[in-house]
C-alpha positions in Angstrom: 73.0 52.2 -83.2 75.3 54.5 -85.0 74.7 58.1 -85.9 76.2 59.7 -88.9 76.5 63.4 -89.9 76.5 63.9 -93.5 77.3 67.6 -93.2 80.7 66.7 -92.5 81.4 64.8 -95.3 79.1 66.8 -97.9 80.1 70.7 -97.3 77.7 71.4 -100.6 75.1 69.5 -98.6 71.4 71.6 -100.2 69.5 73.2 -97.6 67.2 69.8 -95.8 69.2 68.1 -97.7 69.5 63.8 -96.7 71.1 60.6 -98.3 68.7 60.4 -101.2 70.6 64.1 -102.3 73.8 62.8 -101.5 73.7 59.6 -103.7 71.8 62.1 -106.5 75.5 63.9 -106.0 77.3 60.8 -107.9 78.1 59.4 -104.2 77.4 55.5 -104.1 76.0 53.0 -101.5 79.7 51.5 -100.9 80.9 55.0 -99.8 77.9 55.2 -97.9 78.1 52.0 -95.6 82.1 53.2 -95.0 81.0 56.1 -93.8 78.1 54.2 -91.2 81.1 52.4 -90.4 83.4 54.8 -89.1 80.7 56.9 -87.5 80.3 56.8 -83.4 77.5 54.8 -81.8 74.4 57.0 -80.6 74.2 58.2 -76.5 70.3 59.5 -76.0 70.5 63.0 -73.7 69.9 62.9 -70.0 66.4 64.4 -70.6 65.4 61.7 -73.1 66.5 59.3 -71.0 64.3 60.5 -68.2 61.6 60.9 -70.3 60.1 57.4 -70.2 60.5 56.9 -66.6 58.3 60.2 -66.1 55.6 58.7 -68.4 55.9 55.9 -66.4 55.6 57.3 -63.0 52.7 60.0 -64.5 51.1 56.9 -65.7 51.3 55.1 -62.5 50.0 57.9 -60.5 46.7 58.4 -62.4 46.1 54.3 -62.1 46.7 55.5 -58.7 44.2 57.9 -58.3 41.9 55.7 -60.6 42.2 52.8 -58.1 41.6 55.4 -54.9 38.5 56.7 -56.5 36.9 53.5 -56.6 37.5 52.2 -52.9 34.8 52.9 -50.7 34.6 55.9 -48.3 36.1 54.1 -45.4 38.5 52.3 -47.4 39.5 55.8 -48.7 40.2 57.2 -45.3 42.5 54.4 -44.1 44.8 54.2 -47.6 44.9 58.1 -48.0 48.0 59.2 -45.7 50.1 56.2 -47.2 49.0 57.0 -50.9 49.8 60.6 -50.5 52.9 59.9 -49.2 53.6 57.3 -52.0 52.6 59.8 -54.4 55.0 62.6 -52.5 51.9 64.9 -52.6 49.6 66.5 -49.7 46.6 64.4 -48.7 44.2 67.7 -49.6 45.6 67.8 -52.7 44.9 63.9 -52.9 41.3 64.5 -52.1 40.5 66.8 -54.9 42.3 64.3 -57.2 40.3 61.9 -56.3 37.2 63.7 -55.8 37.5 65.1 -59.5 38.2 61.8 -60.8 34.9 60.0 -58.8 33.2 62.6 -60.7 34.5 61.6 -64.3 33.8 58.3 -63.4 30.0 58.5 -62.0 28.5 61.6 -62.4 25.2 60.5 -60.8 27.1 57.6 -58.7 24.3 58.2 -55.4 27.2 59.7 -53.6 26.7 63.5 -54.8 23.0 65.3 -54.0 20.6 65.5 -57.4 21.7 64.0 -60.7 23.6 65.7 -63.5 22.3 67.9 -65.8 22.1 67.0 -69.5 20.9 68.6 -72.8 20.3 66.5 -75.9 20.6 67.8 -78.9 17.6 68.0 -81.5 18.7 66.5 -84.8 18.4 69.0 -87.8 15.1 68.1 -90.0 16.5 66.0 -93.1 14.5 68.3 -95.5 14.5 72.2 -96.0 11.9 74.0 -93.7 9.4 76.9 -95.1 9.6 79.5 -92.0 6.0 80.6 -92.4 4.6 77.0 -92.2 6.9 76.3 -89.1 5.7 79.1 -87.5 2.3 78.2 -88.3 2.3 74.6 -87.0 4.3 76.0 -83.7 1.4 78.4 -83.1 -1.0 75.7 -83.7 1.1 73.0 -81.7 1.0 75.8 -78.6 -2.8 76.9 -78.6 -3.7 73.2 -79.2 -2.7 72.4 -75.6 -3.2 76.4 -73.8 -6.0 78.6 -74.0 -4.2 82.1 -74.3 -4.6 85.0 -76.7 -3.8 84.9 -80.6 -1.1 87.9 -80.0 0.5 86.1 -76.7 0.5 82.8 -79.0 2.5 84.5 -81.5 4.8 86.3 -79.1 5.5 82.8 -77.9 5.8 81.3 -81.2 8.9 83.7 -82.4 9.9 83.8 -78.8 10.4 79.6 -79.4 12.6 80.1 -82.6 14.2 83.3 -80.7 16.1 80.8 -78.3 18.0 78.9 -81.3 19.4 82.1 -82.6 20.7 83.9 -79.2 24.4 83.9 -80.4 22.9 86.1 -83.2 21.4 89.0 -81.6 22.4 91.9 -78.7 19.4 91.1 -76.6 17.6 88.2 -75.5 13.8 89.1 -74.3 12.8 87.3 -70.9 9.6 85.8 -71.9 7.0 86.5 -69.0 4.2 84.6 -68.1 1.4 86.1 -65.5 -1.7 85.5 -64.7 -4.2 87.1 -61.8 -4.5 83.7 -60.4 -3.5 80.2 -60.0 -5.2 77.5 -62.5 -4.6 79.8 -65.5 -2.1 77.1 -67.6 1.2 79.2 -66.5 3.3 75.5 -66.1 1.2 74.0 -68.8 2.6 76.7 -71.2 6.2 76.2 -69.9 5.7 72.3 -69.9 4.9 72.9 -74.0 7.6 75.1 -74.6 10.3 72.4 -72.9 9.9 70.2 -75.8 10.5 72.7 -78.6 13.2 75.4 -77.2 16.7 74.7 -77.9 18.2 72.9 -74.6 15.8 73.9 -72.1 16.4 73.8 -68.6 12.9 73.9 -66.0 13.0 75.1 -62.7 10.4 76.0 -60.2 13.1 77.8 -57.7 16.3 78.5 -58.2 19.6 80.6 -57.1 21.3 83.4 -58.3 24.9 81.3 -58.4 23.0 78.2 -59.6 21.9 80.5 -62.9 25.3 81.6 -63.7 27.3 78.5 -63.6 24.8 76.6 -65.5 24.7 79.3 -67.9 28.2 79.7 -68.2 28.5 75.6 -68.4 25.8 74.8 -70.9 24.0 78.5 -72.2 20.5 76.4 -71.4 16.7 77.9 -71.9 15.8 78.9 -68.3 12.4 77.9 -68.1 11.4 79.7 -64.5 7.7 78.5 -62.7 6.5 79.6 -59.8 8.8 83.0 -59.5 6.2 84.6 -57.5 7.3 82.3 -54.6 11.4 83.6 -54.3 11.9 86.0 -56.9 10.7 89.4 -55.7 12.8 89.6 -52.5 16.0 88.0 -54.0 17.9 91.4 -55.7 20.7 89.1 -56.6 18.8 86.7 -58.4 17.1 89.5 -59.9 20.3 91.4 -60.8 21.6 88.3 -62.4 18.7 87.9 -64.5 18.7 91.3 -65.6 22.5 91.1 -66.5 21.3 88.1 -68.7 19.0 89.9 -70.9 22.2 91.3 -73.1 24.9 89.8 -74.9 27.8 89.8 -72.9 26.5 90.3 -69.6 28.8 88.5 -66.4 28.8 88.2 -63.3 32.3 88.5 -61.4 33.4 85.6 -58.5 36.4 84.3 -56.6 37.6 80.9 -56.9 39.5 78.6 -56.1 42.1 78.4 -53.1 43.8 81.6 -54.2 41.2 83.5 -55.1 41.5 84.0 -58.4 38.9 86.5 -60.0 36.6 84.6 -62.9 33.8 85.7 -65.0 30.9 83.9 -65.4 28.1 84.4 -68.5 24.8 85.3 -67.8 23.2 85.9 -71.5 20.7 83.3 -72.2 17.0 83.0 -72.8 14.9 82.7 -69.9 11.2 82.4 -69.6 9.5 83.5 -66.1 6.1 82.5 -64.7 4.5 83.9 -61.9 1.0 85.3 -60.1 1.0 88.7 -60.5 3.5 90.9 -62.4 7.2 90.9 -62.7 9.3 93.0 -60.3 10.3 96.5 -62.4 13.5 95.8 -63.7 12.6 92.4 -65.0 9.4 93.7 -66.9 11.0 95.9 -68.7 13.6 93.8 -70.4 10.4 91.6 -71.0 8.0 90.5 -73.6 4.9 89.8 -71.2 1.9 87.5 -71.8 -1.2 87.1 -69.8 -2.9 83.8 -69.0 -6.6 83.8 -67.7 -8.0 80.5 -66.6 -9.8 78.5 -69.4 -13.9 78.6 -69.5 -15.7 75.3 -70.3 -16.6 76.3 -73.5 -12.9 77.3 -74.5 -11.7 73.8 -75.8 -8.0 72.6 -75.5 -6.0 69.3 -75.5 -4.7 67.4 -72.1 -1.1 67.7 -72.7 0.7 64.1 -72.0 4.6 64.0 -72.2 4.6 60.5 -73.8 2.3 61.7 -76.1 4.0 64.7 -77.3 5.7 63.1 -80.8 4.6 66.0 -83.3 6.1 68.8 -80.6 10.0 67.3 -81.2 9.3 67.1 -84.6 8.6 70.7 -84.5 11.5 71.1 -82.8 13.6 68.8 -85.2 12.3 71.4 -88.1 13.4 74.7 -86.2 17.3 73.4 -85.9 17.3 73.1 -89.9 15.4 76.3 -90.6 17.8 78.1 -88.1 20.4 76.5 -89.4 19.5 77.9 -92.8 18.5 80.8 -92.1 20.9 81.8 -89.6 22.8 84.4 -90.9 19.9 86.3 -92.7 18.0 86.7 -89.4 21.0 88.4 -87.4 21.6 91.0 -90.6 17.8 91.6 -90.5 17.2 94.9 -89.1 13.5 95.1 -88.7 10.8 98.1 -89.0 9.0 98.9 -85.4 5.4 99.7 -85.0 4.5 103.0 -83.6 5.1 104.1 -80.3 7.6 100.9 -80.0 10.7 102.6 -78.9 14.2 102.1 -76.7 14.2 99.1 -74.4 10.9 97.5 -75.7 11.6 97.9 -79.4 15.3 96.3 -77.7 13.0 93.2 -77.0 11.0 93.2 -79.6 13.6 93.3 -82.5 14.7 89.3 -82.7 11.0 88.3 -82.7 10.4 90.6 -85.8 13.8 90.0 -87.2 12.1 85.9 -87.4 8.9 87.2 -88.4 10.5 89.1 -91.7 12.6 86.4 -92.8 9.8 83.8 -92.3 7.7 85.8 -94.6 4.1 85.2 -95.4 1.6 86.9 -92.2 3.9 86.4 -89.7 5.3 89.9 -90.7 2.1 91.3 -89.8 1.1 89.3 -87.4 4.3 90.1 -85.0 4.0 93.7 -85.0 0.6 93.3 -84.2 1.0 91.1 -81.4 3.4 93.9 -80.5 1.6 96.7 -80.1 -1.6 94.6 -78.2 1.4 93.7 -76.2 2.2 97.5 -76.0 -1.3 98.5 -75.6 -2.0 95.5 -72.9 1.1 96.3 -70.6 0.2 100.6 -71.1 -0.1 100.7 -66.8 2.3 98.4 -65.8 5.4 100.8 -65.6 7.8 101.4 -62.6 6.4 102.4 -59.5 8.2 105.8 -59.9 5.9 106.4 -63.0 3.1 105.3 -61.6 4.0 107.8 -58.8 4.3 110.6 -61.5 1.1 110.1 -63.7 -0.9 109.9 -60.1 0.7 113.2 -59.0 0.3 114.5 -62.4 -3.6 114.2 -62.2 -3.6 115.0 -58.5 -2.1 118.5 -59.4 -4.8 118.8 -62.1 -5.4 122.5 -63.2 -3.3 123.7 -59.8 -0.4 125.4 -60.0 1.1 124.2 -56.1 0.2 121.7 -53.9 0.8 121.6 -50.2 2.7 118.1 -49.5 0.4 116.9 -46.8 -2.6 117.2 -49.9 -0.7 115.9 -52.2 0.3 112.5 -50.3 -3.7 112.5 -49.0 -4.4 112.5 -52.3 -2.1 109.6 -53.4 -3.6 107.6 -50.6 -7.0 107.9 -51.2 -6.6 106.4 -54.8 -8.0 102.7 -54.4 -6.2 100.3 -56.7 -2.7 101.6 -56.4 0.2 100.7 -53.8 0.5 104.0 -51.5 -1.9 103.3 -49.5 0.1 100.2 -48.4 4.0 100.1 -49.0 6.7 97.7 -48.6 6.4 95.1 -45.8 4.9 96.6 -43.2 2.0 98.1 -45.1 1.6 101.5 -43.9 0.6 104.2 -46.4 2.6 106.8 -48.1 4.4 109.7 -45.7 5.3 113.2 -46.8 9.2 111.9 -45.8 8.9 109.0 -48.4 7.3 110.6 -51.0 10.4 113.1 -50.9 12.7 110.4 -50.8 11.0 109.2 -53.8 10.9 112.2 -56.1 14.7 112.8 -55.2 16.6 111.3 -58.1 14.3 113.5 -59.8 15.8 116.7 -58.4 13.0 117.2 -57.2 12.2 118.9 -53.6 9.4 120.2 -51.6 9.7 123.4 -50.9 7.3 126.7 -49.1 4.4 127.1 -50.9 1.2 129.6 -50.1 0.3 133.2 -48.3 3.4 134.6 -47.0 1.8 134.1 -43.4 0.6 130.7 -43.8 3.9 129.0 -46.0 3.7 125.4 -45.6 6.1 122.7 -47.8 4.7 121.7 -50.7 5.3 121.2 -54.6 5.3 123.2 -57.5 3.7 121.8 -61.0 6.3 123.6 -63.1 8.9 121.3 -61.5 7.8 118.5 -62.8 7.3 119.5 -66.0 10.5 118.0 -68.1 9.5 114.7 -65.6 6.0 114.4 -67.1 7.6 115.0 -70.6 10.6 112.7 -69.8 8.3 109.7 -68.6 4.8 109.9 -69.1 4.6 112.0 -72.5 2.1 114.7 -72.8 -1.3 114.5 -71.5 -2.7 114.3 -75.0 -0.9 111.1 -75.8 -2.8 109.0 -73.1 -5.5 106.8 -74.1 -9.3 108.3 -73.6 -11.2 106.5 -71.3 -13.5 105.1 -73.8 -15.6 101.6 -73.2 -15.9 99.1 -76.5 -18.8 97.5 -77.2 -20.1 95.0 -74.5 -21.2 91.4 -74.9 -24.8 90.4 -76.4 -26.8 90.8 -72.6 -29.4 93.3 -72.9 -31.8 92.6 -70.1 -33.1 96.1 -69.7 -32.2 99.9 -70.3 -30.8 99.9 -66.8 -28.1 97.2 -67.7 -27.3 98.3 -71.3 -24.1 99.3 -71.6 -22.8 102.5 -73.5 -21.7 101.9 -76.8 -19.7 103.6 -79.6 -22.6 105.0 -81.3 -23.7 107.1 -78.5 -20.2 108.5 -78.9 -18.5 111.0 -76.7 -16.2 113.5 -77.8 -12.5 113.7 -75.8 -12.7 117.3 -74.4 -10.9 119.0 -71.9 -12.6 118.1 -68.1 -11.7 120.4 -64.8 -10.2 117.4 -63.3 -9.8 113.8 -63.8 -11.2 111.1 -62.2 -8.1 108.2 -61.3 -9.4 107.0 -58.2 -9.7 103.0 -60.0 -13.7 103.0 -58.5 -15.8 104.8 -61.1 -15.0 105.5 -64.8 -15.9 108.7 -65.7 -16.8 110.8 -68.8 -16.6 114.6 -68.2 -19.3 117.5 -68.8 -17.6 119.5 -71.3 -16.6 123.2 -70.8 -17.4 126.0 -73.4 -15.0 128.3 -74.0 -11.9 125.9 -73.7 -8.9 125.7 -75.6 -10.6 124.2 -79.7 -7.4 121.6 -79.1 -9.5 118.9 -76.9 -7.2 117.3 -74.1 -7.4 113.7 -73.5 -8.2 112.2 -69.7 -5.4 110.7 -68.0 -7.3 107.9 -67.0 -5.4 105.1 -67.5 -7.8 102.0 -68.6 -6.4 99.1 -67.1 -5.7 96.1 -70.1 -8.3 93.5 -69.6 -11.3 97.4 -69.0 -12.1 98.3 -73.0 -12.4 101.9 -73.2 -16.1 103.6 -73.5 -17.5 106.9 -74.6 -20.9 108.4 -73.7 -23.0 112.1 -74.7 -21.6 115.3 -73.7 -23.4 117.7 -71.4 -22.6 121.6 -72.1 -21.4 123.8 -69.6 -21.8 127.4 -69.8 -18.5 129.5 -70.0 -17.0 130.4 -66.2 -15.8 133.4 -64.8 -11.3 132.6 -64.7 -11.1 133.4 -60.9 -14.9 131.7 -59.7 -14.3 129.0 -57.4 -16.6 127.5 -54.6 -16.1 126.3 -51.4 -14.5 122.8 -52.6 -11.7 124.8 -54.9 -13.8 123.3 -58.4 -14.6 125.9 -60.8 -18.5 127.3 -60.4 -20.7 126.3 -63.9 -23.8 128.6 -64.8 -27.3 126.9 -63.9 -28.6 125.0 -67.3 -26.3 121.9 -67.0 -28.0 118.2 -65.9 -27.8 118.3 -61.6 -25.8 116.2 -59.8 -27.6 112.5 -58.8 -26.2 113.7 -55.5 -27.1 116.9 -54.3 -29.1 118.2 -57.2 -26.8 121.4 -57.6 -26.2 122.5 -61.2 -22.9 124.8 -60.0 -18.8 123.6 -60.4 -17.9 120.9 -62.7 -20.1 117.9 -63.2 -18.6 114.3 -64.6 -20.3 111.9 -66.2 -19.5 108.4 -64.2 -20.1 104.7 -65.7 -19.0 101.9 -63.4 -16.6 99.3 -64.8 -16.4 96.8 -61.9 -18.4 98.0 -58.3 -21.9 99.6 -59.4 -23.4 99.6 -62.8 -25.5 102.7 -63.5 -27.2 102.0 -67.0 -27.5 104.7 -70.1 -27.6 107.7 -70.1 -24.8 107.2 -66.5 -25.1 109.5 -63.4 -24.0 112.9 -63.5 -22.0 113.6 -60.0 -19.4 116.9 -58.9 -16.4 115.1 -57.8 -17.0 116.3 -54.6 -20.3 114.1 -54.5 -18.8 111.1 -56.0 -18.3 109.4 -52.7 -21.5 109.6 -50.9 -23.3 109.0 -53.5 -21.2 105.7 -54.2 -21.3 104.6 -50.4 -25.2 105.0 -50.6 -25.9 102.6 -53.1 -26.8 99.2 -51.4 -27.8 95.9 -52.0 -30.4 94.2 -54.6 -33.0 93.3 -51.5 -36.4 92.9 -50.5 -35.9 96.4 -48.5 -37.2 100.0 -50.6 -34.7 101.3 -53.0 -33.2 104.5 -51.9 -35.0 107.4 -52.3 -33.6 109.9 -55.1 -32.8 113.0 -53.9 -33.7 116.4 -56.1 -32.2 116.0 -60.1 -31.1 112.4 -59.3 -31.9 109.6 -62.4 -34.5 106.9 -60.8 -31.4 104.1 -61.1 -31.5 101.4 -58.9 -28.3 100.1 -58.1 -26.8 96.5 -58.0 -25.1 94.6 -55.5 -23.1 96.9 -53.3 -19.7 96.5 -53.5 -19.1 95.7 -49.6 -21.1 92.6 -50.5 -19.6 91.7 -54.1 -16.4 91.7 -51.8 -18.3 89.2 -49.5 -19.6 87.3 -52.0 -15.9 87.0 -53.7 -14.4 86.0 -50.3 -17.0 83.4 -49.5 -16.6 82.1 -52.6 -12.6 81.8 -52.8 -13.5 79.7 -49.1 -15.8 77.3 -50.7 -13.0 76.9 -53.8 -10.3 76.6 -51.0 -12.2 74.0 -48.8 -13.1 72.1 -51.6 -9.1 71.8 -52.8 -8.3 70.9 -49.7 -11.0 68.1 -49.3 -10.7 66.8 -53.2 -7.2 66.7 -53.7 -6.3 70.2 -55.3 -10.1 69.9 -57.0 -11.3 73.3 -56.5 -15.0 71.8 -57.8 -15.9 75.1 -60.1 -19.3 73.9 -60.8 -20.3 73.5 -57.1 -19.1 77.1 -56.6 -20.7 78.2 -59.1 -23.8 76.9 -58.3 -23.4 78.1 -54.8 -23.0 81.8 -56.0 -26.2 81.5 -58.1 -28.3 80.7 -55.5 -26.8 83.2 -53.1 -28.1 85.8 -55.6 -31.3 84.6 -55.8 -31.2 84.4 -52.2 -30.2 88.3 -52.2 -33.2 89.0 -54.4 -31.4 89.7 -57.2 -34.3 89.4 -60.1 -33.6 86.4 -62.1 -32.6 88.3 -65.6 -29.8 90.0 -63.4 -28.3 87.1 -61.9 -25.3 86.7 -64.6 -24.7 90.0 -64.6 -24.2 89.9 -60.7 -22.2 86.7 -61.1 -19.8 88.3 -63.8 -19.1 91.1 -61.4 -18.8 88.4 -58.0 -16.4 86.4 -60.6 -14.5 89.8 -61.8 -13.6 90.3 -57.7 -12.7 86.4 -57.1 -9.8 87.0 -59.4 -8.7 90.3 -58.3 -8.2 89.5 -55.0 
């Protein structure tokens, strides 16, 4: 092999020039060959000479490590010093090599704990895909198998088509799934939504390092079940999470030998089911939905994984319309309902973003299942605001409040946490409560008579707090009732309704206590711009109104013993003690008593005893009324509504544990009927009594 350099004979030579310019130059093939002939034969380099043998030996090592990978453990463990050695490597080094290449070759070879985890791919629908009829067929697929609310089955539906499109928008709403108790379809739901998200992943526990490297490995669809088991004491799986609900978010490790820092993705969709609600943090980044358990008359379809053809289809026909439709959705900047603002309107923008761009009612039909969403989630805040808008109708009309009254106060309230805190379930302290309200900047301090100073808080102080986090008083929802269901036994049962109608107006001081609901006795006189109660109906209590009693105008500075302001005789008496003076409310019961039309008129002071008086449906006298009180006879007490709820979780229990996980509904329900009867409850009260029994079973 010769090698010739036309450049020497060719000065002219054209810039890339080669032979076929040089015989275009009038050269011929006979000069040509004489110059071949006279040119030296061709030495490769040292470095291209060494270049095969390295391919070789490179070759020969990975057959190497091929061959070691496949040997059995014990065969592995006598060849590894001499292959090391052969390989002129370290025999750690070695066993990476070869435990890197076992894994290439059998991922789920039985050696390695669990199996590998996989995502198929749904093929792209052949056809084009009308967004509003997908949408419509996905809400119908989902409420064909779970029994759940139209606006939670259309905060599902976009939430489905939401998880295709992730890469497109900032945020990525966790989709949560409560319910008060077990049996409500929570893993049902999540079982439905496996086989139409894009690459879903389901879990019923998991890690905080297992989330990130799966997500940074394969961006899956965290399906979550039973979170209420490990999530609300895990702050690093929680913080994880949280980091997830935004493009972008990482978490930050060391690895490797050296230590080398790494960042690992944790934006993805998730979707978290759980008993109860989700911790703080975690519900706010969240579009919530609440699962009750199915009645017999609400109909739904077994779900059966080999039978669930038309839900990949579904799937199939979201890939092409997200496909299509991609680059519209993530431009889409979408109108918010009312009151929607910051972190939920955050969540809520991708789902409407869909909705828009699908077109037809789904528009409409998104921002309403937004604000029932809104509406139904109104009292499940942070515990710090929970804190303020129960210190905020503690203070009522008061100007200071000693701190030993204020944290008696916060305590008494049945229904909310400060009665029993953290693990050890002791009640609020005057220390804790401080240590609460400090991020707020704000500090007890001496309050009262120069010679009787004690610590306690001033109401201004918390004014921009109340503004900041709770809005004004005005913007809280009346605690008005809806219309009830079709029972009408008798005038003592009939509920309240809208067309007795009773104006908002501005009440001495609210009732929050989570026992009675309360309308108040008006006040004349008052500011003509009505303020609204800061009761807060709970989501699954519709708001009631009832008749206004007139009080006669009060002296500014007239106060009884109690501290309430002292009314003129002429009002209705109290039920209790038959006194017309100080402020009189107006209480219905929404879940322990139920005092029929026209209510029972009570001072706040009176509320109590006249509440722990009221006993049992029996074959004993009713209680006697005392002077001014209504002839009411009460229901079921609710000492033995809690008994009966108790005893009847024990029955379900026993029977689970006897049938195989049937709880046997029926014979519990039969059992509860004849208890009632056994009480003396008259026959045409007995469902009424059971619907209150049931409303305790799943608040326990």
């Amino acid at each position: 092999m010769r090698r010739l350099d036309l450049a020497k004979h060719w000065p002219e030579i054209p810039k890339d020039g080669d032979v076929s310019d040089w015989l275009a130059a009038d050269h011929t093939g006979e000069e040509l060959a004489a110059l071949i002939e006279q040119a030296p034969d061709y030495e490769p380099s040292e470095q291209a000479k060494d270049a095969p043998n390295k391919e070789q030996e490179s070759s020969a090592a990975d057959a190497e490590i091929t061959r070691l990978a496949k040997l059995k453990p014990l065969q592995y463990e006598q060849e590894r010093r001499g292959a090391a050695g052969q390989l002129d490597i370290r025999a750690a080094i070695l066993d990476k090599l070869v435990a890197a290449e076992r894994a290439r070759l059998n991922p789920d070879d039985g050696t390695r704990q669990g199996h590998a985890i996989a995502f198929p791919d749904s093929e792209p629908w052949p056809n084009p895909v009308e967004g509003a009829t997908l949408l419509d067929d996905l809400a119908a697929a989902i409420r064909r198998h779970v029994v759940l609310p139209d606006h939670a089955r259309d905060a599902c539906t976009l939430w489905v088509l939401h998880t295709y499109l992730t890469d497109r928008f900032l945020i990525s709403p966790r989709l949560g799934v409560r319910s008060p108790t077990k049996g409500c379809g929570k893993t049902l739901l999540l079982d439905v939504l496996d086989r139409v998200v894009a690459r879903p992943l389901p879990t019923a526990n998991v890690t905080a390092a297992a989330i990130f490297r799966v997500i940074e490995a394969h961006r899956p669809t965290l399906l979550v079940d039973e979170a209420d088991t490990f999530l609300y004491d895990n702050d690093e799986l929680r913080g994880v999470l949280n980091s997830g609900h935004r493009k972008g978010g990482a978490v930050l490790r060391t690895t490797g030998d050296d230590y080398e820092p790494r960042s690992f993705a944790t934006y993805s969709a998730c979707a978290i089911a759980l008993i109860g609600s989700l911790p703080d943090t975690l519900h706010d980044r969240a579009v919530s939905i609440e699962l009750k358990r199915r009645m017999p008359s609400e109909k739904a379809e077994p779900f059966r994984p080999d039978r669930a053809g038309h839900l990949d289809v579904l799937a199939r026909k979201a890939v092409r319309w997200v496909n299509d439709y991609a680059d519209r959705i993530g431009a889409a900047d979408p109108a918010m309902p009312q009151g929607i603002i910051n972190r939920q309107a955050d969540n809520w923008r991708p789902l409407l973003a869909i909705a828009d761009v699908a077109g037809g009612e789904w528009p409409e039909r998104a921002r309403k299942a937004a604000e029932a969403s809104r509406n139904a989630e109104g009292d499940d805040g942070s515990r710090l605001e929970l804190l303020l808008g129960d210190i905020r109708d503690a203070f009522a009309d008061k100007a200071e409040m000693p701190s030993a009254d204020l944290v008696k106060a916060l305590v008494e309230l049945e229904g909310h946490p400060w009665a029993e805190l953290g693990k050890s379930r002791k009640p609020l302290t005057q220390n804790r409560l401080a240590r609460m309200l400090k991020p707020l900047d704000i500090a007890p301090q001496k309050i009262g008579p120069e010679k009787e100073r004690v610590n306690g808080y001033v109401r201004a102080h918390f004014k921009e707090v109340f503004s900041r986090y709770l809005g004004s008083e005005g913007d809280s929802q009346p605690d008005n009732w809806t219309e009830c269901d079709e029972i009408r036994t008798s005038d003592i049962f009939k509920p309240d309704s809208r067309e007795q109608g009773c104006p908002v107006v501005k009440c001495e001081k609210p009732n929050n206590d989570g026992v009675l609901s309360g309308c108040p006795v008006a006040k004349r006189g008052s500011s003509p711009r009505a303020q609204r109660q800061t009761v807060r109906p709970k989501s699954d209590d519709p708001p009631y109104t009832g008749p206004v009693v007139a009080v006669p105008d009060l002296p500014l500075d007239s106060r009884d013993e109690h501290g309430a302001p002292v009314a003129a005789n002429g009002s209705e008496p109290c039920a209790h003690c038959g006194r017309t003076d100080g402020t009189i409310y107006r209480y219905i019961d929404d879940v322990d008593l139920t005092f029929g039309d026209p209510g029972v008129y009570l001072h706040e002071r009176c509320r109590r005893p006249w509440y722990a008086g009221a006993t049992a449906v029996s074959d004993k006298p009713a209680k006697t009324p005392k002077l001014g009180q209504p002839l009411i006879e009460p229901g079921l007490s609710r000492r033995r509504i809690r008994e009966l709820a108790e005893q009847y979780q024990d029955l379900a229990y026993a029977n689970a544990q006897a049938n195989g996980g049937d709880t046997r509904t029926a014979d519990c329900d039969a059992w509860l009927r004849q208890t009632l009867a056994e009480d003396g409850v008259l026959h045409e009260f007995i469902e009424i009594e059971f619907k209150r029994v049931m409303a305790k079973v799943f608040r326990i």
